[in-house]
N, CA and C atoms as a LAMMPS dump frame, in Angstrom:
ITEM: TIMESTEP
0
ITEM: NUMBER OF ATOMS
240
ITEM: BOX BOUNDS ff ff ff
-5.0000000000000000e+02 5.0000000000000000e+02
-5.0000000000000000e+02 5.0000000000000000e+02
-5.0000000000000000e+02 5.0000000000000000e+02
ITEM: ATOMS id mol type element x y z
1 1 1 N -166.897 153.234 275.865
2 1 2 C -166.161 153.457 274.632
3 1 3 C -165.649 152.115 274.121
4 2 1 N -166.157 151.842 272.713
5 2 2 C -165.408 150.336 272.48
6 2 3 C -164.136 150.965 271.339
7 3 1 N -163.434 149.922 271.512
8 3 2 C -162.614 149.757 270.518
9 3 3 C -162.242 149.59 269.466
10 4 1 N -162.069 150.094 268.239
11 4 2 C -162.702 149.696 266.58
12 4 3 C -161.414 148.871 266.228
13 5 1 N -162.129 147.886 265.671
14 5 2 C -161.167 146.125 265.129
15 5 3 C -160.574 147.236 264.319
16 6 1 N -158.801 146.853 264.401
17 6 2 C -157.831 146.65 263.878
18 6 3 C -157.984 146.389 262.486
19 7 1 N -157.97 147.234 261.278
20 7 2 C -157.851 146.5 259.887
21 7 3 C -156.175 146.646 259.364
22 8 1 N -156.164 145.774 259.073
23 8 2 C -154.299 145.919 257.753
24 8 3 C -154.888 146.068 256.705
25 9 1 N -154.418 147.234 255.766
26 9 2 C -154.728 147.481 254.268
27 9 3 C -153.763 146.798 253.852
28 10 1 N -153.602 146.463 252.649
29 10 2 C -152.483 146.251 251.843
30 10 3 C -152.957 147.051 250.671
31 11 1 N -151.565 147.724 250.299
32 11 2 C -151.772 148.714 248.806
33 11 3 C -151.366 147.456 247.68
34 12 1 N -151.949 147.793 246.438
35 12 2 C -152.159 146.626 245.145
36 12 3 C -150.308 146.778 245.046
37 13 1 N -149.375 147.774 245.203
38 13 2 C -148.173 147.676 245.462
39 13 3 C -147.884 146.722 246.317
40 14 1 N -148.237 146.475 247.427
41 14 2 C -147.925 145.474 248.854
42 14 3 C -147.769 144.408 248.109
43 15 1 N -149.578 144.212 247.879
44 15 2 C -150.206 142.89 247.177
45 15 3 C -149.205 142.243 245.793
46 16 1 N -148.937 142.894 245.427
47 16 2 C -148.018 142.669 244.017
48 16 3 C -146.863 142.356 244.497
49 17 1 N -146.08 142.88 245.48
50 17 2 C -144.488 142.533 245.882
51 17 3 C -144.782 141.556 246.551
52 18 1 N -145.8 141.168 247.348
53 18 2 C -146.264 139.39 248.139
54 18 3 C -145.987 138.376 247.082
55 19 1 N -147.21 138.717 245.692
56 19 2 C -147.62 137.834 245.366
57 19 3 C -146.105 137.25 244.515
58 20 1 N -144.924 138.204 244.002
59 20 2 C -144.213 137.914 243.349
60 20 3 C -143.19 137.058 244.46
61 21 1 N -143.267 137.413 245.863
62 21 2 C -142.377 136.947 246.561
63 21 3 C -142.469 135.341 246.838
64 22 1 N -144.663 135.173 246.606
65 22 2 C -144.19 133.992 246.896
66 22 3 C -144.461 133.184 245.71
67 23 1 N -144.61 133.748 244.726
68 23 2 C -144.311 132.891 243.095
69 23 3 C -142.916 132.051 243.469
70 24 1 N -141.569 132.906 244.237
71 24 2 C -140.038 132.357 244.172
72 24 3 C -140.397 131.332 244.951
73 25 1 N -141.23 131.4 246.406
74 25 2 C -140.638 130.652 247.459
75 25 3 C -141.707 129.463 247.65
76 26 1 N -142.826 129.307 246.688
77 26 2 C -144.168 128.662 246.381
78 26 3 C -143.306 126.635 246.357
79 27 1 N -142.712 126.196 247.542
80 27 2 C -142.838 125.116 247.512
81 27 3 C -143.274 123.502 246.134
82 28 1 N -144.828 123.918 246.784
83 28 2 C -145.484 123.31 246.242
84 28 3 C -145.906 123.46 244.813
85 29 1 N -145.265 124.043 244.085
86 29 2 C -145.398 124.847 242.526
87 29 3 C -143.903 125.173 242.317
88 30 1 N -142.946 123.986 242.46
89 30 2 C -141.835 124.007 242.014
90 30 3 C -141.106 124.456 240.972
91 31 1 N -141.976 124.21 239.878
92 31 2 C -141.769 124.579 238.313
93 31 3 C -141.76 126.372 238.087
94 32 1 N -142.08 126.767 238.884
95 32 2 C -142.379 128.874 238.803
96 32 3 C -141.585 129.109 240.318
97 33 1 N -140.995 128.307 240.907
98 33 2 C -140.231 128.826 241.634
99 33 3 C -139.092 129.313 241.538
100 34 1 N -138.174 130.224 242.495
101 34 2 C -136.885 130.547 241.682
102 34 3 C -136.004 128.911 241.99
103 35 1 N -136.043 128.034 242.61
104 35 2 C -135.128 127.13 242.469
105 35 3 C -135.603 126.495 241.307
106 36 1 N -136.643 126.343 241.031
107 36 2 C -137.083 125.603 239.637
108 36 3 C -136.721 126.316 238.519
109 37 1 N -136.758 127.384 238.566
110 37 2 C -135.761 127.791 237.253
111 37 3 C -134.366 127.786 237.289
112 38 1 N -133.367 127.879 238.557
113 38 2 C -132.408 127.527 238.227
114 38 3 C -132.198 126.348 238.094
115 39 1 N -132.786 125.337 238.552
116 39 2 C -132.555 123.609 237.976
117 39 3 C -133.045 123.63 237.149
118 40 1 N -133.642 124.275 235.9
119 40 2 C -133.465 124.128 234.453
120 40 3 C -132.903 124.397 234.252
121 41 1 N -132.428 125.676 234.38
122 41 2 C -131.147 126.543 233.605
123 41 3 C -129.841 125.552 233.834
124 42 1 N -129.78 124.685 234.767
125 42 2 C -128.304 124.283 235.267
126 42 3 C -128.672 122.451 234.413
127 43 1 N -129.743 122.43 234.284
128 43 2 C -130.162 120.966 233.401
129 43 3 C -129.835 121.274 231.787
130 44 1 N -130.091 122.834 231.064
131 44 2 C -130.078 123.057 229.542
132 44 3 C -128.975 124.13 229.942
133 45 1 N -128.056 123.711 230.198
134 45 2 C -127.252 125.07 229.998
135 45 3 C -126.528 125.735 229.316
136 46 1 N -127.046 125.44 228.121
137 46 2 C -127.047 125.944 227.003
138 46 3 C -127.842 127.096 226.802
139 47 1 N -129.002 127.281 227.926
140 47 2 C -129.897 128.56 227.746
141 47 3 C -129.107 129.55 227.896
142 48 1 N -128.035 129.639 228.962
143 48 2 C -127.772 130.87 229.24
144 48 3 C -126.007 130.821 228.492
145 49 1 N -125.774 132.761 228.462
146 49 2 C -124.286 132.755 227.831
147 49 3 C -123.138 132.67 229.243
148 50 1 N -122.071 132.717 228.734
149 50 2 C -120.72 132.779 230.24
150 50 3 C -121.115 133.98 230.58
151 51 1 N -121.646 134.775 230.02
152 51 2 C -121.644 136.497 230.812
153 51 3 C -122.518 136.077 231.733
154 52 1 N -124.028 135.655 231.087
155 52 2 C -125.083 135.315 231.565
156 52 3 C -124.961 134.515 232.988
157 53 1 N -124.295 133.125 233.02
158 53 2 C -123.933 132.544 233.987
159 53 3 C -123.18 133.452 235.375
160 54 1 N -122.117 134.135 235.189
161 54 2 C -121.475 135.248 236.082
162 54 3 C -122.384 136.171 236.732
163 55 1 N -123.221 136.612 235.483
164 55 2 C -124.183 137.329 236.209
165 55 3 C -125.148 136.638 237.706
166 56 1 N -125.648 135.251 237.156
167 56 2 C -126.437 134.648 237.471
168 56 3 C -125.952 133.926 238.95
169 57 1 N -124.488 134.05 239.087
170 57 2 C -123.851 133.754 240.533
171 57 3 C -123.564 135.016 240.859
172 58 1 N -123.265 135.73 240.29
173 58 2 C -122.911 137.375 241.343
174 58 3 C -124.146 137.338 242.256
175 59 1 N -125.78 137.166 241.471
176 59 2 C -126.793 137.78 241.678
177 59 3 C -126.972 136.36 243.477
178 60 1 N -126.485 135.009 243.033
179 60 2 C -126.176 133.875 243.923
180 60 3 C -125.535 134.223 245.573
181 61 1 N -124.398 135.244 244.958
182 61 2 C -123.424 135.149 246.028
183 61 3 C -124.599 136.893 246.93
184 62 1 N -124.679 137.293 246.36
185 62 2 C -125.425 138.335 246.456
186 62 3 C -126.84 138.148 247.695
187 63 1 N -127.337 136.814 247.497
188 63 2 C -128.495 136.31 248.507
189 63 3 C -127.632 135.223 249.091
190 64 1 N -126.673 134.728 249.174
191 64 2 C -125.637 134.026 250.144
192 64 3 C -125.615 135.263 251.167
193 65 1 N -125.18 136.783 251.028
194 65 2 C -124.877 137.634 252.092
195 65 3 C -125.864 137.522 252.561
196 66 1 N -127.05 137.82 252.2
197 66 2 C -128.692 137.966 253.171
198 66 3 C -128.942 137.066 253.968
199 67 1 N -128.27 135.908 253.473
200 67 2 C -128.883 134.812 254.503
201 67 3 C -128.556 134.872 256.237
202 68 1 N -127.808 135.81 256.903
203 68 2 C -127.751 135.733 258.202
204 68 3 C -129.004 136.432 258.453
205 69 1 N -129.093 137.682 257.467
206 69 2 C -129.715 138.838 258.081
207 69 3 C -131.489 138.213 258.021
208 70 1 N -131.743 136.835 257.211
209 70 2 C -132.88 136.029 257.13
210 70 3 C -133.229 135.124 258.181
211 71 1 N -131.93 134.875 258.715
212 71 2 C -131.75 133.667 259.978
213 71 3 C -132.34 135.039 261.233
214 72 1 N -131.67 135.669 261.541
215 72 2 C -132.149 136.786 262.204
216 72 3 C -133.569 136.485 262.255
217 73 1 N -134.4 137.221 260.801
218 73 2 C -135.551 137.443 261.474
219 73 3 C -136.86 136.198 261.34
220 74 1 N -136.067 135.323 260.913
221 74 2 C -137.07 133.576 261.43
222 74 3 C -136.55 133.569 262.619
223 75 1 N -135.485 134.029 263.864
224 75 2 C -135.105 133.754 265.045
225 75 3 C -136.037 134.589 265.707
226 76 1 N -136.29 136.256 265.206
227 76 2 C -136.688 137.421 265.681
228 76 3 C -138.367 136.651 266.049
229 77 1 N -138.907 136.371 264.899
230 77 2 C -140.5 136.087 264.309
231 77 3 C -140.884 134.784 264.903
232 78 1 N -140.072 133.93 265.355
233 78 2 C -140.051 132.978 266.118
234 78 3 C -140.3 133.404 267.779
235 79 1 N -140.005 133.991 267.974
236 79 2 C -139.244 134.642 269.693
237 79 3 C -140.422 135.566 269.479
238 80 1 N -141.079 135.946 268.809
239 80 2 C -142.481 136.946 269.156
240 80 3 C -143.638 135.743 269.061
């Protein structure tokens, strides 16, 4: 009896939440990253309004909380 290779599907849903994830975190394509848009926004900041700005650190302080629960699993994904 052999064993049938292992496939991973990804649904065009999967594929789509990847590809947007790593548009943010794309290094090397600084300019479409999310830090590259906030160092424009914080270079013309005139783009955005005071609501706009508040929003734009709530949404800040908001991925400040995640960051342990991120350290976690680069510690977790590391250790496997």
């Amino acid at each position: 009896m052999t064993k049938a290779a292992e496939v991973d599907i990804l649904s065009q849903e999967d594929l789509d939440s990847l590809l947007r994830i790593n548009e943010f975190i794309d290094e090397e394509d600084n300019q479409n990253s999310l830090i590259g848009e906030l160092k424009r926004a914080i270079l013309d900041s005139g783009q955005l309004e005071l609501g706009q700005w508040q929003i734009l650190r709530d949404h800040i302080r908001e991925i400040e909380e995640l960051i342990p629960h991120i350290d976690l699993i680069i510690k977790l994904k590391k250790e496997a």
